[in-house]
C-alpha positions as CSV (number, residue, x, y, z in Angstrom):
1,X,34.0,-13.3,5.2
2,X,32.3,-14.5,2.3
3,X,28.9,-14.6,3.9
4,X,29.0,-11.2,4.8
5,X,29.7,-10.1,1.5
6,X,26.9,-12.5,0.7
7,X,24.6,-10.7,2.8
8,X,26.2,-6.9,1.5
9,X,25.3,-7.7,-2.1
10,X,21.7,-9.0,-1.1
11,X,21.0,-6.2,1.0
12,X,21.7,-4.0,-1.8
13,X,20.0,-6.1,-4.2
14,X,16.6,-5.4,-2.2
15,X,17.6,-1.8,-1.9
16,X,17.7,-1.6,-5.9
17,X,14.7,-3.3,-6.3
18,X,12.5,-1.5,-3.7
19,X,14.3,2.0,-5.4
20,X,12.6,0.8,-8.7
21,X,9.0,0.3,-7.2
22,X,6.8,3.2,-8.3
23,X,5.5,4.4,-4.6
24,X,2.3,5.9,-5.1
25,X,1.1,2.7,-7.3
26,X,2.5,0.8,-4.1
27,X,1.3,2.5,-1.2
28,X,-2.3,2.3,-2.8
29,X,-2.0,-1.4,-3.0
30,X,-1.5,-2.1,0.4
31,X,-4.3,0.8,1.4
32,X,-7.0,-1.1,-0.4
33,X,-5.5,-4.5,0.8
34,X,-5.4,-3.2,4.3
35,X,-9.5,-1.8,3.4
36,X,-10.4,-5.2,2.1
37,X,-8.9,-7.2,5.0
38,X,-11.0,-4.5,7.5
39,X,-14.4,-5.2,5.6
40,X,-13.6,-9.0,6.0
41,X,-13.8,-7.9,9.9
42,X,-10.0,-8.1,10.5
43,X,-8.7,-5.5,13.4
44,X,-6.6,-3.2,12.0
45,X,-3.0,-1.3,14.0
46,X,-4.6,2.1,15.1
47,X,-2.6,3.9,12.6
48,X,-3.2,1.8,9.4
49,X,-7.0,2.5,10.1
50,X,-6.4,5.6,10.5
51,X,-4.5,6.1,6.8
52,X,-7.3,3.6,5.7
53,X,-9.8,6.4,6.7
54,X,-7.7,9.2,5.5
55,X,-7.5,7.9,2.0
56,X,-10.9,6.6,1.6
57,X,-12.2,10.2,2.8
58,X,-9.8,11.5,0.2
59,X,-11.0,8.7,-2.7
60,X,-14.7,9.7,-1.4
61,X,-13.9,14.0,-2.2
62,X,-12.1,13.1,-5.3
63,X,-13.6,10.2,-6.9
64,X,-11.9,9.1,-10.0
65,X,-14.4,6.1,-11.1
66,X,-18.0,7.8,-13.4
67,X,-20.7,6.8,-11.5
68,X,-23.6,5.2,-13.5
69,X,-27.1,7.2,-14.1
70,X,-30.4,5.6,-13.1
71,X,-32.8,5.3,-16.3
C-alpha cells in the first residue's frame, strides 16, 4: 500500500513540475534540438521533420535576429 502511495505522490510531483515549465520556451528547445540533430544527418520521425520545417519556415518569415550589413 505504501508503494502505491509512493508512486501517487511522484506522479503528481512530475505533474507539478511539468505544469510550471513555460511551454513555448520548451517546445522551441526541443525544435532546435531536433534541427540540430537533423543537420548532424540524424533521420528524423516523419512528423518531427515536419514541425522542424514548419517552424523554421515560420522563423525564416518572421525573423527575430538583425541581420548584419556588408560594408
Amino acid at each position: 500500500m505504501s508503494e502505491e502511495v509512493d508512486i501517487e505522490f511522484n506522479k503528481a510531483q512530475r505533474k507539478a513540475f511539468l505544469m510550471g515549465i513555460d511551454f513555448p520556451v520548451f517546445a522551441e528547445a526541443v525544435i532546435e534540438q531536433m534541427n540540430s540533430l537533423r543537420m548532424q544527418k540524424v533521420n528524423l520521425v516523419q512528423d518531427m521533420d515536419n514541425v522542424v520545417n514548419s517552424y523554421m519556415a515560420v522563423c525564416k518569415k518572421y525573423p527575430i535576429k538583425v541581420k548584419k550589413s556588408k560594408k
